[in-house]
N, C-alpha and C positions, 0 to 999 in steps of 0.2 A: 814735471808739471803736476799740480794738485788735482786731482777728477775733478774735484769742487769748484774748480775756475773752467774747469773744461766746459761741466754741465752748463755751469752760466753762463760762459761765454755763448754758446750752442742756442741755448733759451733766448738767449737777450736778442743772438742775429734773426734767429726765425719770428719774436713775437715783431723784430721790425721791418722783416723783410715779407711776412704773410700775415701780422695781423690785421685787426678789424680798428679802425678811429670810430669813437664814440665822440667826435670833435662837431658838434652843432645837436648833437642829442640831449636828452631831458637827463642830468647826473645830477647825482644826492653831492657828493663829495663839492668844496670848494677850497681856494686857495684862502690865506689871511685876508686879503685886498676884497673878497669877494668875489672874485672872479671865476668862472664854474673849472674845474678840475676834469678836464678830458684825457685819455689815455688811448692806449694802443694795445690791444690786446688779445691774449688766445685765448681757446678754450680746453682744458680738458688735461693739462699739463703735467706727464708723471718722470719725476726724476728719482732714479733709483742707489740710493750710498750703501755702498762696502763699510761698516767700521771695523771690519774685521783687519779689514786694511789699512785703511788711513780714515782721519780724522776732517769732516767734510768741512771744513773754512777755508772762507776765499785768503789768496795772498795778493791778489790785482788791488788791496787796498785791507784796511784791519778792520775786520771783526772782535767786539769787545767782548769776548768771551767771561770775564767774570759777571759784567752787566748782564748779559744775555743767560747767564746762571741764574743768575739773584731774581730774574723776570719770572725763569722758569717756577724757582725756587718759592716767589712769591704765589703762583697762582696753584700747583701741585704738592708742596710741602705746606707753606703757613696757609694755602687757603683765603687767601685774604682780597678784599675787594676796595681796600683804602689805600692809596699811594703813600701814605707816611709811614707804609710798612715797607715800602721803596726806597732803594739809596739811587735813583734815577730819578729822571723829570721825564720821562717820555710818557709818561699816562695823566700828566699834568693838564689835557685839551679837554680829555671827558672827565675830568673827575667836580664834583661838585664842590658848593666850601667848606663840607666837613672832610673831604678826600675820599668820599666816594665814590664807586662807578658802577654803583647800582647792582643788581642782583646777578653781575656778568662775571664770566673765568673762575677767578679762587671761589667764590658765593657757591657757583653750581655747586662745584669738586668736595665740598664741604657739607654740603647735605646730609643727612642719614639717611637710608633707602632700606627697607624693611627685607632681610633675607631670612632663608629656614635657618642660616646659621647664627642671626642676630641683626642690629640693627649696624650698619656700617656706610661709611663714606664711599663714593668710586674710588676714588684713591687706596685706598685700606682693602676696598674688595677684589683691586686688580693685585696687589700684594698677595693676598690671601690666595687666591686662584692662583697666582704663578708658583707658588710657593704646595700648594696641594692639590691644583688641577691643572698643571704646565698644558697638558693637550686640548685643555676646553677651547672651543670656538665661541666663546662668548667673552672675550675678554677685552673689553672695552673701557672708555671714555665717551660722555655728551657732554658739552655744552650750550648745547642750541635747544633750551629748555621754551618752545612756543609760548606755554602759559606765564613767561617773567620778561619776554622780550621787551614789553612795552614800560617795564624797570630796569631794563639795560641802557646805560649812557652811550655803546658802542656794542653794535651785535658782535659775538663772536667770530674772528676772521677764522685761525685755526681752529677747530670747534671738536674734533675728534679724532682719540688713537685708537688702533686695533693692534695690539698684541697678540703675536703667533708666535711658538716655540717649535724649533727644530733642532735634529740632532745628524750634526755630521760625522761621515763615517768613521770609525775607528777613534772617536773623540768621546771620552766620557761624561763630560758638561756639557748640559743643552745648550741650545745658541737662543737668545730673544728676538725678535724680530718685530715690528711697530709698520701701520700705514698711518702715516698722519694726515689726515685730509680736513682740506682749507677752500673756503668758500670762494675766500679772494686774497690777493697776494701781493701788495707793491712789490716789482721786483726790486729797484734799489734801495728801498730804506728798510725791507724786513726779507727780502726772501733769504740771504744766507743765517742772518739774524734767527731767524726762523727753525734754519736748518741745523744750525750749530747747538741751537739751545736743545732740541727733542736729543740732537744725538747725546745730547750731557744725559739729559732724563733718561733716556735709554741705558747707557752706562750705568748710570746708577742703581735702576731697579736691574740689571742686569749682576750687578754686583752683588745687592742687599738677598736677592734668591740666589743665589749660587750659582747662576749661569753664566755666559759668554756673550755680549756683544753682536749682532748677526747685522741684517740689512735695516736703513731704515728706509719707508718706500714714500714719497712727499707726494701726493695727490692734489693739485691745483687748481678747483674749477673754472675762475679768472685770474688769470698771472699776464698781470699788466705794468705797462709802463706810462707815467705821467707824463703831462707835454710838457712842462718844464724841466723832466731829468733826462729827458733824451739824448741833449745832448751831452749829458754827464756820461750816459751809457754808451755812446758812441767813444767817445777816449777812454773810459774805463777799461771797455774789451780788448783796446790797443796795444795794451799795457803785457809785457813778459811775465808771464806765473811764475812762481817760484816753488819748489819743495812742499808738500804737505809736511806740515810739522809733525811733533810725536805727541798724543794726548797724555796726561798722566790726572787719574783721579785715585784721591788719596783713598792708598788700600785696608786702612785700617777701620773704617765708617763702613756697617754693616747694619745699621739702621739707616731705613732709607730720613728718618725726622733728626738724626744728626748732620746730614751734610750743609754745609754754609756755602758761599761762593766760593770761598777760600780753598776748597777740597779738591778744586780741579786748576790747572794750569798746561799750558804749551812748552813745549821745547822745542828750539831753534826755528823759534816762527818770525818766519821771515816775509814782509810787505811793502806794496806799493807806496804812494804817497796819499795820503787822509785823503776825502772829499770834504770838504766844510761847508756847513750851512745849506745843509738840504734842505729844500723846501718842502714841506710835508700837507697835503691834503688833510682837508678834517672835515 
């Protein structure tokens, strides 16, 4: 069985076996129809991925692992806050009719930020620091910029990583390690989504410094489920896991602004049957 289908299945039984219904309360979120979007939900949700081991996607159903690249790829590598820098329609709800989505994700990441060492982007400075300060405790991501939120078409849901370097024993390559903490979480339409994608970034700047792969740690402040995926979530978990597959990201890309989607792939990934036409709050 994959951990990845384990952890989820685990999350999915307890947010709906103990959580909290926000079903008659005041909620931002609605369906197309209009109709308010209530959920079921925890608080405080931490699930913890080995990549040293396997590769954390669900197989109770598929994860579009190159989509989920290309997402990453757009807001961490191109920076970009226009969907027609997207080969997907999922950012298609908030984007404006030029294709923007306002001062939100790639806009932050893309910033200059004035250091003793020059002027540099967070993306560039977390490079730079893994690459010549592996042990610093400063080595982050924000996106939850207060003074641009009210330019954001869609506040930041995952909004910040913390990168930690360790080294295990008898190993001469550091290990990278990442908490990614998220404000709020649809469990079924992003949370492996979610998960799948940091573990690619991770990999990656893991690769581009010279390091190893280590834990990625998902920190979830509301990890909820919608009242119309319920009972998609209820037969999803029902479902027989199958194998975690094997991850392969192309070894030859050691700049982290050369990899494309293209650069990572699954072997012998093997899944449930699709869900279609999830309904997606907005």
């Amino acid at each position: 069985m994959s951990l990845a289908d384990k952890i989820f299945i685990d999350m999915c039984k307890d947010i709906l076996e103990n959580g909290t219904s926000t079903e008659g309360e005041k909620v931002r979120p609605h369906w197309e129809d209009g109709t308010p979007a209530y959920t079921i939900k925890k608080f405080g949700v931490v699930n913890r991925y080995d990549l040293s081991k396997e590769f954390p996607i669900l197989t109770l159903r598929k994860t579009a692992l190159k989509s989920a690249t290309d997402e990453i790829l757009w807001i961490w590598q191109k920076k970009s806050n226009n969907i027609h820098d997207l080969h997907s329609h999922i950012w298609d709800e908030w984007a404006d009719e030029d294709g923007s989505i306002g001062k939100a994700y790639g806009y932050q990441l893309g910033v200059k930020h004035k250091y003793k060492e020059g002027m540099m982007d967070q993306v560039d400075r977390v490079i730079y620091d893994l690459k010549n300060n592996p042990f610093s405790r400063r080595i982050m991501t924000n996106l939850y910029v207060h003074q641009d939120l009210s330019e954001m078409n869609l506040y930041p849901c995952a909004y910040s990583m913390t990168f930690n370097v360790t080294q295990k024993k008898g190993e001469e390559k550091l290990t990278l390690n990442a908490v990614l903490n998220q404000r709020s979480n649809d469990v079924l339409a992003a949370n492996n989504w979610n998960v799948a994608q940091y573990a690619v970034l991770l990999h990656m700047l893991a690769q581009v410094c010279g390091m190893q792969a280590g834990e990625l740690v998902h920190v979830i402040a509301d990890a909820h489920i919608y009242d119309r995926h319920v009972s998609i979530i209820q037969e999803l978990i029902t479902r027989e896991p199958k194998p975690a597959p094997k991850f392969w990201l192309n070894p030859d890309i050691h700049d982290f602004y050369q990899f494309t989607r293209n650069d990572v792939a699954l072997e012998g990934y093997e899944f449930g049957p699709q869900v279609e036409n999830i309904p997606i709050a907005i």
